[in-house]
DSSP file (Angstrom, degrees, kcal/mol; ACC not computed):
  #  RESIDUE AA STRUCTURE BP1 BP2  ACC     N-H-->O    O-->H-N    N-H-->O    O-->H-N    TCO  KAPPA ALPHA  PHI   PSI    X-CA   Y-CA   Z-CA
    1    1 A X              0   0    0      0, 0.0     2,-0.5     0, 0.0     5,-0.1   0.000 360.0 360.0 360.0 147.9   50.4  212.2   68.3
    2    2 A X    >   -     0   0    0      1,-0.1     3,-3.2     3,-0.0     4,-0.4  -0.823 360.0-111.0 -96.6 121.2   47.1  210.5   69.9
    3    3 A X  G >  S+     0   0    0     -2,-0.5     3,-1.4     1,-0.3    -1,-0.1   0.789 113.3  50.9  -5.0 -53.4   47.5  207.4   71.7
    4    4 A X  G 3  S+     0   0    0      1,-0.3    -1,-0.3     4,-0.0    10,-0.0   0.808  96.7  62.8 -69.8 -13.6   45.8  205.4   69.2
    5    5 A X  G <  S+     0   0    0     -3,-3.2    -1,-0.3     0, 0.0     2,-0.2   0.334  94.1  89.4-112.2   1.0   47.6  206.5   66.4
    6    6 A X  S <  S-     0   0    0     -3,-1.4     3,-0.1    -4,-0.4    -3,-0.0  -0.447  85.7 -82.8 -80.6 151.4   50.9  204.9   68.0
    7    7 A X        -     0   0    0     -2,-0.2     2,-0.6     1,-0.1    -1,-0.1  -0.221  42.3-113.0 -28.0 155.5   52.4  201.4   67.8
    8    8 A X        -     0   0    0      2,-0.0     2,-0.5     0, 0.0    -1,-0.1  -0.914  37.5-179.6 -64.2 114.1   51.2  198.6   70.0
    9    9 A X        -     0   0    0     -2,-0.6    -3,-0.0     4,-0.1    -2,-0.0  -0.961  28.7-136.0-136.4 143.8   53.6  197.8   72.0
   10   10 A X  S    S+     0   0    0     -2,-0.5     2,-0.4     1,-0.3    -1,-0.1   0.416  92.6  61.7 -57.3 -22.5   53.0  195.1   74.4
   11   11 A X  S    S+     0   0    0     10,-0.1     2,-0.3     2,-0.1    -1,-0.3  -0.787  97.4  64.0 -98.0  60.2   54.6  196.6   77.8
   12   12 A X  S    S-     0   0    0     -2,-0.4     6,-0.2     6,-0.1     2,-0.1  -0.747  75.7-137.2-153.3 166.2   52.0  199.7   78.1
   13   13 A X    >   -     0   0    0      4,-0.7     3,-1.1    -2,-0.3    -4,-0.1  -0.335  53.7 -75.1-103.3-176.8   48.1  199.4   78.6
   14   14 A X  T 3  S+     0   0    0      1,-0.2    -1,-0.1     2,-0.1   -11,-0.0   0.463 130.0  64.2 -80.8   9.9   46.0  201.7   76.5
   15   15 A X  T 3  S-     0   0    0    -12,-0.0    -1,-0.2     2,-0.0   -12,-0.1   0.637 118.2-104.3 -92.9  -6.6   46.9  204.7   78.7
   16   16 A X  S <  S+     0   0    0     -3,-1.1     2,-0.1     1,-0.3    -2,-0.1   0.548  78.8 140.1  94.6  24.8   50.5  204.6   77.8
   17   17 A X        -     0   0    0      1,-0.0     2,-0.9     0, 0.0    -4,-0.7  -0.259  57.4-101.6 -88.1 164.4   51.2  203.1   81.2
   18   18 A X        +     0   0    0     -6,-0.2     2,-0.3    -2,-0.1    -6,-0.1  -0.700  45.3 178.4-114.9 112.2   54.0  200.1   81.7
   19   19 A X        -     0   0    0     -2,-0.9     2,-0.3    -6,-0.0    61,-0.0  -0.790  36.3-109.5-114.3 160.3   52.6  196.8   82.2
   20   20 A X        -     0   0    0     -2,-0.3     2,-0.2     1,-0.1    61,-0.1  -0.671  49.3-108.1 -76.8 135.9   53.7  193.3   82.7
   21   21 A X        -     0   0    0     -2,-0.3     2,-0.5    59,-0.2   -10,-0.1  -0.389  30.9-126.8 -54.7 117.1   52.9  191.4   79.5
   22   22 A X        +     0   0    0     -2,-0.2     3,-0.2     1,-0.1    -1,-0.1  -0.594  36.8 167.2 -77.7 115.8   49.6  188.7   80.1
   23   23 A X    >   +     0   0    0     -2,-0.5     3,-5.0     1,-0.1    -1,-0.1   0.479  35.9 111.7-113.1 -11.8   50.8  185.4   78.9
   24   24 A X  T 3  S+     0   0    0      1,-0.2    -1,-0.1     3,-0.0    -2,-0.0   0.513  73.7  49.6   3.1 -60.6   48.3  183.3   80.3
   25   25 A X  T 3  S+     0   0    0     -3,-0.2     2,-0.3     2,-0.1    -1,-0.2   0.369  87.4  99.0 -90.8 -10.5   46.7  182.2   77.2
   26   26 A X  S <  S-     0   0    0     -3,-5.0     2,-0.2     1,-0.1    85,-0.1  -0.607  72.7-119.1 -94.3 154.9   49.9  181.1   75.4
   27   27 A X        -     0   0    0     -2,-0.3     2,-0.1     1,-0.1    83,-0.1  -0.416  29.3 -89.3 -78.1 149.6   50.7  177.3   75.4
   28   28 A X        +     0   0    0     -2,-0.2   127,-0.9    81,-0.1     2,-0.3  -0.469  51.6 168.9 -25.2 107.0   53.6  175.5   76.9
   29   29 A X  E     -AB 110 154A   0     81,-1.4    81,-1.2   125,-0.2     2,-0.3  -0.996  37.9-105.6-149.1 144.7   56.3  175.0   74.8
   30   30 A X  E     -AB 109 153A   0    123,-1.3   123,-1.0    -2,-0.3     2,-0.7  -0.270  46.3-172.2 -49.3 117.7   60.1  173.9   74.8
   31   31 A X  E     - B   0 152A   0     77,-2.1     2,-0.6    -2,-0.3   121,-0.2  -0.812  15.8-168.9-140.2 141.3   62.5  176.8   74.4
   32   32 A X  E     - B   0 151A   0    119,-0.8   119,-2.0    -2,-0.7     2,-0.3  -0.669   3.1-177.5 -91.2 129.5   65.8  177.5   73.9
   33   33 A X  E     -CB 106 150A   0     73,-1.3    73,-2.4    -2,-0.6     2,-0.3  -0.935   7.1-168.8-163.0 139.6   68.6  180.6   73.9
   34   34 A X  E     +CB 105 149A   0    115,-3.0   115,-0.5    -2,-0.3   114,-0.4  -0.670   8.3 174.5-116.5 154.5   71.7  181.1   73.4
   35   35 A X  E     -C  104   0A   0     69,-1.1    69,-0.6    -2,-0.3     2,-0.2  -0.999   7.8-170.5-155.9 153.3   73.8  184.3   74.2
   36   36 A X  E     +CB 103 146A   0    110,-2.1   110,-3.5    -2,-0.4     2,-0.2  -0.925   7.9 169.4-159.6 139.8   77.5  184.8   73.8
   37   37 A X  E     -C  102   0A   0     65,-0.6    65,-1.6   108,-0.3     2,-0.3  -0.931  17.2-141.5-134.4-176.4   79.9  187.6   75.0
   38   38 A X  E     - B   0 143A   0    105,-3.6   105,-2.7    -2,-0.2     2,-0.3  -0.861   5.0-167.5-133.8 172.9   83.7  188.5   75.3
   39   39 A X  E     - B   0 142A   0     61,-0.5    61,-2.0    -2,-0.3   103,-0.2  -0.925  23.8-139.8-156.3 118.8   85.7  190.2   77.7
   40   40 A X  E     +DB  99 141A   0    101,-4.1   101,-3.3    -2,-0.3    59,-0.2  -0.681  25.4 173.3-104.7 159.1   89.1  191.1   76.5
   41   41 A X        -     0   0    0     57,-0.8     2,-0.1    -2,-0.2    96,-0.1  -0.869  35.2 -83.5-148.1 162.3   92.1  190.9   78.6
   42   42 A X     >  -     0   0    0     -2,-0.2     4,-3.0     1,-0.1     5,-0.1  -0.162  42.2-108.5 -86.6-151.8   95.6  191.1   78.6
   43   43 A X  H  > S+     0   0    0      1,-0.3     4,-1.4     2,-0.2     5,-0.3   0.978 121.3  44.7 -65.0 -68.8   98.1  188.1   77.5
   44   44 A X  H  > S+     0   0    0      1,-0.2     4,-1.6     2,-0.2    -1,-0.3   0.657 104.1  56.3 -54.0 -35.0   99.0  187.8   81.4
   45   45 A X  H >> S+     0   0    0      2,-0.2     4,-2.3     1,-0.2     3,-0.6   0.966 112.0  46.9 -56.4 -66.6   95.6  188.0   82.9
   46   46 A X  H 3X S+     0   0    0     -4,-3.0     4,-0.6     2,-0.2    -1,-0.2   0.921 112.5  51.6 -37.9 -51.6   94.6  184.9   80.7
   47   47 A X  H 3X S+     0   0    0     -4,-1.4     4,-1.5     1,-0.2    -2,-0.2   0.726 114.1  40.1 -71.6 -18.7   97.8  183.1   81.6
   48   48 A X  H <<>S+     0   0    0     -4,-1.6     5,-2.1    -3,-0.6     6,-0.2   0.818 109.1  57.3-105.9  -6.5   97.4  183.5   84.9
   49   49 A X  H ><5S+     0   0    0     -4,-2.3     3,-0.6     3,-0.3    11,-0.2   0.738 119.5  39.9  -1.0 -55.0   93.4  182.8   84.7
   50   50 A X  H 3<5S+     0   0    0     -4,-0.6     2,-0.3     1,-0.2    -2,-0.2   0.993 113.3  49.8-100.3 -66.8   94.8  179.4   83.1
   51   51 A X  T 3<5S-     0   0    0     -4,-1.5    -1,-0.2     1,-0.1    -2,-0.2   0.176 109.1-127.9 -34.6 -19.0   97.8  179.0   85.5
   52   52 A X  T < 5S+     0   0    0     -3,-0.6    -3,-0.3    -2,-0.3    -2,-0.1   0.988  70.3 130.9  53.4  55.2   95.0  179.6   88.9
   53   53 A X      < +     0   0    0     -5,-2.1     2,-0.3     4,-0.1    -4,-0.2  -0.004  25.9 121.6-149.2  27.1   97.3  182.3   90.1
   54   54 A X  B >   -F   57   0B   0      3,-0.6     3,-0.7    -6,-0.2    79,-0.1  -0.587  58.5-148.9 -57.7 138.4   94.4  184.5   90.5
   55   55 A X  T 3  S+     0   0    0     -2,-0.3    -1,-0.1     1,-0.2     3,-0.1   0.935  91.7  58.9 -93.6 -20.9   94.3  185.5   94.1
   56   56 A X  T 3  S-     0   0    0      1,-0.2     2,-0.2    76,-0.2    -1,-0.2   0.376 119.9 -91.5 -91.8   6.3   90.3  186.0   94.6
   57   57 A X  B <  S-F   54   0B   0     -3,-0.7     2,-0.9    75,-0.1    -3,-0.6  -0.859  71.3 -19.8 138.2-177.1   89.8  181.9   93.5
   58   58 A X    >>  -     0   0    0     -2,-0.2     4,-1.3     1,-0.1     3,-0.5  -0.803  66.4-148.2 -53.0  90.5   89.2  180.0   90.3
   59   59 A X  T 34 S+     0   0    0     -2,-0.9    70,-0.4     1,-0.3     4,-0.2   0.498  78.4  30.3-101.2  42.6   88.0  182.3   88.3
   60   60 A X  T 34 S+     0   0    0    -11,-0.2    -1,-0.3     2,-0.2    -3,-0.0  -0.319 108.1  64.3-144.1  91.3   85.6  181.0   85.9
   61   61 A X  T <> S+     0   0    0     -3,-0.5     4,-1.8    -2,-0.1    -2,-0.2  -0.497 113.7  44.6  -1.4 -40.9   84.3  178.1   88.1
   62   62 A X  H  X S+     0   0    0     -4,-1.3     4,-1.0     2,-0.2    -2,-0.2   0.808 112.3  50.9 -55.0 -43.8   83.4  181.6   89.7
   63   63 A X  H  > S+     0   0    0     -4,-0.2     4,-0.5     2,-0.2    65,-0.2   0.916 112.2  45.9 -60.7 -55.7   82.3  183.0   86.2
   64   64 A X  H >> S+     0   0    0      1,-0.3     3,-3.3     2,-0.2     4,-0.9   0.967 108.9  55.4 -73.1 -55.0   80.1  180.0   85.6
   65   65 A X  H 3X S+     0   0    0     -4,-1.8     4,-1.3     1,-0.3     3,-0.5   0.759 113.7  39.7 -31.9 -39.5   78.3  180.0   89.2
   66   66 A X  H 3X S+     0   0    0     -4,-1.0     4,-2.1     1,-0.3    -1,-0.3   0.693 108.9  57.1-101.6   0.4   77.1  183.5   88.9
   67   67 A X  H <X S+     0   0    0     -3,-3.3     4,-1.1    -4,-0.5    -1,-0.3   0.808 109.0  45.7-100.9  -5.9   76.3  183.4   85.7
   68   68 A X  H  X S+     0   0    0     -4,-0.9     4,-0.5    -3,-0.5    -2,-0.2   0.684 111.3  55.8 -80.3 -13.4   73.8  180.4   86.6
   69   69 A X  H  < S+     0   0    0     -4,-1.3     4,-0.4    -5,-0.2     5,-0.2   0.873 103.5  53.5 -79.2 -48.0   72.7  182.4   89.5
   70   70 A X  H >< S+     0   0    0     -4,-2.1     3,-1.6     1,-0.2     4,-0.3   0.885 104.1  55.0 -55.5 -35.0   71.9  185.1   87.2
   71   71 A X  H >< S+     0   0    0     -4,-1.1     3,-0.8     1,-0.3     4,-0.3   0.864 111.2  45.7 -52.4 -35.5   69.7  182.8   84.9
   72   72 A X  T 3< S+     0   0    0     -4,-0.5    -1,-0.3     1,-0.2    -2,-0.2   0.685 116.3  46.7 -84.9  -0.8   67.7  181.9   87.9
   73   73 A X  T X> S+     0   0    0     -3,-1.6     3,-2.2    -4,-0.4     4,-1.1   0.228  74.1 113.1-127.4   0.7   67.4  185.5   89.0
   74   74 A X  H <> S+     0   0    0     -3,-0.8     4,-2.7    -4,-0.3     3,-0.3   0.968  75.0  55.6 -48.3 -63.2   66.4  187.4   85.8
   75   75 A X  H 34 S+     0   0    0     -4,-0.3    -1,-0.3     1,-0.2     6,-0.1   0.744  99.8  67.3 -56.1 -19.0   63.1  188.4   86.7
   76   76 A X  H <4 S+     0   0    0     -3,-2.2    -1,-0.2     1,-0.1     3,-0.2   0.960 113.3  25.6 -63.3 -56.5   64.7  190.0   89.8
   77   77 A X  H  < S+     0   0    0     -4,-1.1     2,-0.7    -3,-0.3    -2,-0.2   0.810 110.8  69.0 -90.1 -11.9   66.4  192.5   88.0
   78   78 A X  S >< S-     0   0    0     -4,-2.7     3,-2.2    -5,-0.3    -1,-0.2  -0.703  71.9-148.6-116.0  98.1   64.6  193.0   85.1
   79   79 A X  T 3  S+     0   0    0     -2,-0.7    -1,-0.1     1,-0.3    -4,-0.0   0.339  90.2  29.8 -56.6 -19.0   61.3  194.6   85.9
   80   80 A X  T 3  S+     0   0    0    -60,-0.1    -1,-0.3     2,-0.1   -59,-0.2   0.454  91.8 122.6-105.2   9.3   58.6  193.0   83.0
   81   81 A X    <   -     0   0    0     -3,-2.2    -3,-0.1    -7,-0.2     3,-0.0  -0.587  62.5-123.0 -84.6 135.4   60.6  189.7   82.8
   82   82 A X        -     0   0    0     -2,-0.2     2,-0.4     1,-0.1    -7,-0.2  -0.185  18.9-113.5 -54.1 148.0   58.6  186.3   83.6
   83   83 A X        -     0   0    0     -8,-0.1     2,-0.3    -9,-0.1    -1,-0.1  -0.800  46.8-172.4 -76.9 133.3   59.5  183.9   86.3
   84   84 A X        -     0   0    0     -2,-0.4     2,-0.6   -12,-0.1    -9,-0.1  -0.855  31.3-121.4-121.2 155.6   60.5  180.8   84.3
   85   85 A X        -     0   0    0     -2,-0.3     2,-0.3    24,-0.1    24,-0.3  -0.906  29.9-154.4 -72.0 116.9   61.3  177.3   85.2
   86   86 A X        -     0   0    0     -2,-0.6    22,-0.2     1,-0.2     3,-0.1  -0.842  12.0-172.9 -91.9 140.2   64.6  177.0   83.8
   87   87 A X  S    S+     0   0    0     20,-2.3     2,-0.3    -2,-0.3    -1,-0.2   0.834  71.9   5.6 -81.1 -46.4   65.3  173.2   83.0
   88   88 A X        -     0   0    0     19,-0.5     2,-0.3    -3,-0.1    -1,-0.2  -0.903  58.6-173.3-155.7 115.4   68.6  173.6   82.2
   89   89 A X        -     0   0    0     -2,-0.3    17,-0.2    17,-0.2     2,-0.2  -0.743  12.3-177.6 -95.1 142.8   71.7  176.4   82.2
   90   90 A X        -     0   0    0     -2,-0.3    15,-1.5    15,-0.2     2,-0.4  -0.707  10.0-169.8-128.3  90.3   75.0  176.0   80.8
   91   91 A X  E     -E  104   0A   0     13,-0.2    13,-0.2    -2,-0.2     2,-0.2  -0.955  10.0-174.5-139.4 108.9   77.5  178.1   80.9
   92   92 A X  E     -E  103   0A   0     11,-1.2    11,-2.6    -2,-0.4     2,-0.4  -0.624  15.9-143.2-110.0 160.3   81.3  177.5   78.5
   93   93 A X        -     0   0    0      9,-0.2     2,-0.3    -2,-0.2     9,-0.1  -0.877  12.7-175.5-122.5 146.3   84.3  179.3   78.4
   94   94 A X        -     0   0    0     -2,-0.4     7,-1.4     7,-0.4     2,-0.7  -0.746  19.9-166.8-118.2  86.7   86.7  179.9   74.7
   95   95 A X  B     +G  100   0C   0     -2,-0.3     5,-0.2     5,-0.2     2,-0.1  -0.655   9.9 178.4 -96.0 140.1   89.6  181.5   76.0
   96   96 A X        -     0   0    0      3,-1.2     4,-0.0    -2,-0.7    -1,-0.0   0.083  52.8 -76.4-103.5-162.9   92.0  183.2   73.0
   97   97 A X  S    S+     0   0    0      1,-0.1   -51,-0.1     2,-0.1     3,-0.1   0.676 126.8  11.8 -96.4 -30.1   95.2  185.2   73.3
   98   98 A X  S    S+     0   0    0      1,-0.4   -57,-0.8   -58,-0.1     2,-0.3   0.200 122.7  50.5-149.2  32.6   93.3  188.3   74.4
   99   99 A X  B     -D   40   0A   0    -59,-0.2    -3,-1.2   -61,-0.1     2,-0.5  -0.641  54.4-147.2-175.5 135.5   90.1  187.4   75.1
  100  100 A X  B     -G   95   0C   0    -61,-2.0     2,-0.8    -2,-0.3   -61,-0.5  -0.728  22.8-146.7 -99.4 120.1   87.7  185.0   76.9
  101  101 A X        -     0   0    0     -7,-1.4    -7,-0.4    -2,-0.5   -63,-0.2  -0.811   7.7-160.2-104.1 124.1   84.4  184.1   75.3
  102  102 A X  E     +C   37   0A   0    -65,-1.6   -65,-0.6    -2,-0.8     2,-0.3  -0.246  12.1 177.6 -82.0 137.5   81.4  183.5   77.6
  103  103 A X  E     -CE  36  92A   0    -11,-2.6   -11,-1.2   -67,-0.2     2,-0.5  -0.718   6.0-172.1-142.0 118.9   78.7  181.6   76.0
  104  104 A X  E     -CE  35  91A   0    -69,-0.6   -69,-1.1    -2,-0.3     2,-0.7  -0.593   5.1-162.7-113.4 126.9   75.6  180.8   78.3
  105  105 A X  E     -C   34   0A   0    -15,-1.5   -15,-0.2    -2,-0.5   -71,-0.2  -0.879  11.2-164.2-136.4 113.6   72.6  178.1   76.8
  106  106 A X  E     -C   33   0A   0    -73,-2.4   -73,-1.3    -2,-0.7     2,-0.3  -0.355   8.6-172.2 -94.7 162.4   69.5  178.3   78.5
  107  107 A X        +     0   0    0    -75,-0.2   -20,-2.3    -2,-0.1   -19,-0.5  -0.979  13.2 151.7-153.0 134.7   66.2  175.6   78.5
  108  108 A X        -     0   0    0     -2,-0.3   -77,-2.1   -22,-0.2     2,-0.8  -0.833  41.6-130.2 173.0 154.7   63.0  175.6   79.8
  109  109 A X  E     +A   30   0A   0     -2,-0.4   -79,-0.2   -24,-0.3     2,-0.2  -0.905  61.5 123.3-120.5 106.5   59.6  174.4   79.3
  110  110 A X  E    S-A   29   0A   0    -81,-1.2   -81,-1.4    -2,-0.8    -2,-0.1  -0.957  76.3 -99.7-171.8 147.0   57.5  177.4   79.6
  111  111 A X  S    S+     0   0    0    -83,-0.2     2,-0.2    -2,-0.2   -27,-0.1   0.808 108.0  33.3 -30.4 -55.9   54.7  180.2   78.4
  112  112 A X  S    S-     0   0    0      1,-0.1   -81,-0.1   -86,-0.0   -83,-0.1  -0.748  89.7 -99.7-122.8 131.1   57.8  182.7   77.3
  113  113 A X        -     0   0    0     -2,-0.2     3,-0.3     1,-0.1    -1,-0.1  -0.063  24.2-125.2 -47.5 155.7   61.5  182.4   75.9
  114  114 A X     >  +     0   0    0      1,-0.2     4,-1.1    -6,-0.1    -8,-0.2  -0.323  69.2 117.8-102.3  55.9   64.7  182.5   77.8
  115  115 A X  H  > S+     0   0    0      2,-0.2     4,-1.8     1,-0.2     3,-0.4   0.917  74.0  50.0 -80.3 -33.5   66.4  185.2   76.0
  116  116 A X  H  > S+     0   0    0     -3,-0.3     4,-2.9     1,-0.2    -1,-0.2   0.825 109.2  53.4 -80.2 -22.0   66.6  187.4   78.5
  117  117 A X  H  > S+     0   0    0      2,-0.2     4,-1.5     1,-0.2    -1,-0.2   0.634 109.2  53.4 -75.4 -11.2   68.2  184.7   81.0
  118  118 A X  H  X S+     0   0    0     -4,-1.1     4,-2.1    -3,-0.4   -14,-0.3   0.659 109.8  40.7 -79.9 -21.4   70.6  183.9   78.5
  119  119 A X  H  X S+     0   0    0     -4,-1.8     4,-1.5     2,-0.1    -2,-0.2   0.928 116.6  52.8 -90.5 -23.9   72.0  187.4   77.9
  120  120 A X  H  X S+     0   0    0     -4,-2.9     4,-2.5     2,-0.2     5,-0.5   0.983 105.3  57.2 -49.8 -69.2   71.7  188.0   82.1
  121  121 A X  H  X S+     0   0    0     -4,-1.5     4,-3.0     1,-0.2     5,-0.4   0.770 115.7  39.7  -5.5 -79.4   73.9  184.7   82.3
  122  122 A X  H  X S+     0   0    0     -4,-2.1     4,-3.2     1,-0.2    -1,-0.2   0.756 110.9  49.7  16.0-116.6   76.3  186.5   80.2
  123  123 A X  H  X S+     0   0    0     -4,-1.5     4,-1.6     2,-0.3    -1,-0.2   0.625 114.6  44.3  -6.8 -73.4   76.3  189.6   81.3
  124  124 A X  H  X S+     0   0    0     -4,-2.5     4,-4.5     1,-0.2    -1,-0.3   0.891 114.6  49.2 -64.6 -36.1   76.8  188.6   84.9
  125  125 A X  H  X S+     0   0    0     -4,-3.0     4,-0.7    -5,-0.5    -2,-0.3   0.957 112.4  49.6 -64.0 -38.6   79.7  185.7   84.1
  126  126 A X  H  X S+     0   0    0     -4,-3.2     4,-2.5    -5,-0.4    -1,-0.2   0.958 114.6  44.1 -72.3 -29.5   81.6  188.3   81.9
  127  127 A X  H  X S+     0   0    0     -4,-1.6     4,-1.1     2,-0.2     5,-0.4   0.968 113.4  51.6 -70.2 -57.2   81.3  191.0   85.1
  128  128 A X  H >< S+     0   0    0     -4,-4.5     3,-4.5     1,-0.3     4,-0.5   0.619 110.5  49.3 -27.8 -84.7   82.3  188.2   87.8
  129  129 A X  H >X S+     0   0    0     -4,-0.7     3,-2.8     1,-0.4     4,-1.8   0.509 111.5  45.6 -35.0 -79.9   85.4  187.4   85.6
  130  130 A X  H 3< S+     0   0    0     -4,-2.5    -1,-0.4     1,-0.3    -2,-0.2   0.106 114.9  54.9 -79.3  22.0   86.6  191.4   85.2
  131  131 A X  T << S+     0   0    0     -3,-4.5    -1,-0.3    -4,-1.1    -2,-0.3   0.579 108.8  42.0 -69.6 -35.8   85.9  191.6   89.2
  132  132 A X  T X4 S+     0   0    0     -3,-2.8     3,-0.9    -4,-0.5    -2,-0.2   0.925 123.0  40.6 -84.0 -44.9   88.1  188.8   90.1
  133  133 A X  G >X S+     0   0    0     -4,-1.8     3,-1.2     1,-0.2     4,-0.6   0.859  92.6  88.0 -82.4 -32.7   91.1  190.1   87.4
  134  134 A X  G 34 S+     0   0    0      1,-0.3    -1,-0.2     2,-0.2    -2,-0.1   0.645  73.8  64.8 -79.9   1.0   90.9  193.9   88.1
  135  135 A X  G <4 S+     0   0    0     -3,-0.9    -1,-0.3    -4,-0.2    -2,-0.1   0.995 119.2  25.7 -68.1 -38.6   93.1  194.1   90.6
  136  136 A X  T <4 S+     0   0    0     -3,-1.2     2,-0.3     1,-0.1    -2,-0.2   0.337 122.1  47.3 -91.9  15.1   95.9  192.9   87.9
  137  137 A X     <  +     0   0    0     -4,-0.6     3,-0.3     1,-0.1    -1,-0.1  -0.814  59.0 180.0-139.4 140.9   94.6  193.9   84.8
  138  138 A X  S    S+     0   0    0     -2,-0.3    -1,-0.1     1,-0.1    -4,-0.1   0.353  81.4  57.6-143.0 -36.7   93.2  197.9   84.5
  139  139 A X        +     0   0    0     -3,-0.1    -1,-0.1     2,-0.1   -99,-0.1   0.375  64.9 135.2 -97.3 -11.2   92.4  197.5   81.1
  140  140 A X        -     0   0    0     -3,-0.3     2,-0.3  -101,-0.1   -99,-0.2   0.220  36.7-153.7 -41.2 161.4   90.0  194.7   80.6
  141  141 A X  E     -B   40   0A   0   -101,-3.3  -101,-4.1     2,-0.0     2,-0.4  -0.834   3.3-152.7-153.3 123.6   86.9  195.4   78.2
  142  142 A X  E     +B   39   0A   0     -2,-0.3     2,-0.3  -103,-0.2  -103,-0.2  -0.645  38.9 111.0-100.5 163.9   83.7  193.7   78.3
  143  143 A X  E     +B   38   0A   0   -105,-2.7  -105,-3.6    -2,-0.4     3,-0.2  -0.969  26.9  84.2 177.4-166.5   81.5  193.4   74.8
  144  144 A X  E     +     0   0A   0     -2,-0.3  -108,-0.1     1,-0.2     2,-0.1   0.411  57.7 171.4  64.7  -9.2   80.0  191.5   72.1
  145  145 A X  E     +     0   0A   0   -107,-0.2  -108,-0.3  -110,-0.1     2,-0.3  -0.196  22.7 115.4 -51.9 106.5   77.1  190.8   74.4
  146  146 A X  E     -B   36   0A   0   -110,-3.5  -110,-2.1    -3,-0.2     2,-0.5  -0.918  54.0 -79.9-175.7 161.9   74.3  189.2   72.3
  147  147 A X  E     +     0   0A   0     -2,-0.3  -112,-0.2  -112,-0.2     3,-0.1  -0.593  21.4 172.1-114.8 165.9   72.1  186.8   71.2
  148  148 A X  E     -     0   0A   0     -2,-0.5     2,-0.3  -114,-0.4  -113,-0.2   0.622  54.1 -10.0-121.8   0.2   72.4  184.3   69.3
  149  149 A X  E     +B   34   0A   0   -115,-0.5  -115,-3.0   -34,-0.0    -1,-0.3  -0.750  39.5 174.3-169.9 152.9   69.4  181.8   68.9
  150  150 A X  E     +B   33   0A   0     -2,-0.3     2,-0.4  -117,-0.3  -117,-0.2  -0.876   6.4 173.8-131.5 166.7   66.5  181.2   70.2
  151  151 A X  E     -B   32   0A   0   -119,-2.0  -119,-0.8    -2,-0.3     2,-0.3  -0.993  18.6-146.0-169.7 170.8   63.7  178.6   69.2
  152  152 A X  E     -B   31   0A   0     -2,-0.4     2,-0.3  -121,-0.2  -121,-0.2  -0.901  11.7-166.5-165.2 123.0   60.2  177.2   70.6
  153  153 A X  E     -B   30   0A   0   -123,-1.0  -123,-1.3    -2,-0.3     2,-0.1  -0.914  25.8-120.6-114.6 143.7   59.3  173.7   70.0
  154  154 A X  E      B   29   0A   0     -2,-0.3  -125,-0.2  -125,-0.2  -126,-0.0  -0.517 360.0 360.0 -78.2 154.9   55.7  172.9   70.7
  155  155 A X              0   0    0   -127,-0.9    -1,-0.1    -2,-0.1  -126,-0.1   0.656 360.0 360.0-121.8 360.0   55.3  170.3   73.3
């Protein structure tokens, strides 16, 4: 198949090379993203989660810090992603009988969406979480990782 005769897609030049997307031209606009995952655990890892009786700390005071550190850090690990301003990061916990769900809500008044800082948020809060617990639980599972809205308001 001939170069020309392929998609456009927005991360390669016209040699089929990988480029950062030019955003230059696009306006300023409010945006929003939302991301949610889970990380199942057992019954006791939750209760003592709830209980503090983790030995490496609180952990999701832990959870939420790294997963606001990841928002602010996206464009470090993820090689076409924009530096953004983030206005505002959030990061809540739902914890269930066997499973805690992360849900991370990102803001920022910017060229590009924060999707990718919402699922990093995540990502990174759901890992903290099964680092602090694995010494007691062997069995953890993280998943569900997605998102779940995004929006641009003009400003």
């Amino acid at each position: 198949m001939k170069l020309e005769d392929r998609l456009e897609f927005t991360h390669l030049d016209k040699n089929g090379n990988v480029k950062m997307v030019d955003i230059s031209q696009k306006p300023i606009s409010r945006r929003e993203a939302i991301s949610k995952g889970k990380i199942f655990l057992s019954e006791n890892t939750i209760e003592q989660i709830i209980k503090g009786g983790i030995k490496k700390g609180n952990v999701l005071t832990t959870a939420k810090l790294a997963g606001i550190m990841a928002a602010k850090n996206t464009s470090q690990t993820i090689p076409l992603c924009h530096q953004i301003k983030l206005d505002s990061v959030d990061i809540e916990f739902e914890i269930a009988k066997d499973n805690i769900e992360v849900t991370a809500m990102i803001v920022c008044i910017d060229k590009t969406g924060a999707e990718m800082e919402a699922l990093s948020s995540v990502s990174v809060a759901l890992l903290t979480i099964y680092d602090m617990c694995k010494a007691i639980d062997k069995n953890m599972e993280i998943g569900d990782i997605k998102l779940c809205k995004k929006s641009k308001i003009s400003v």
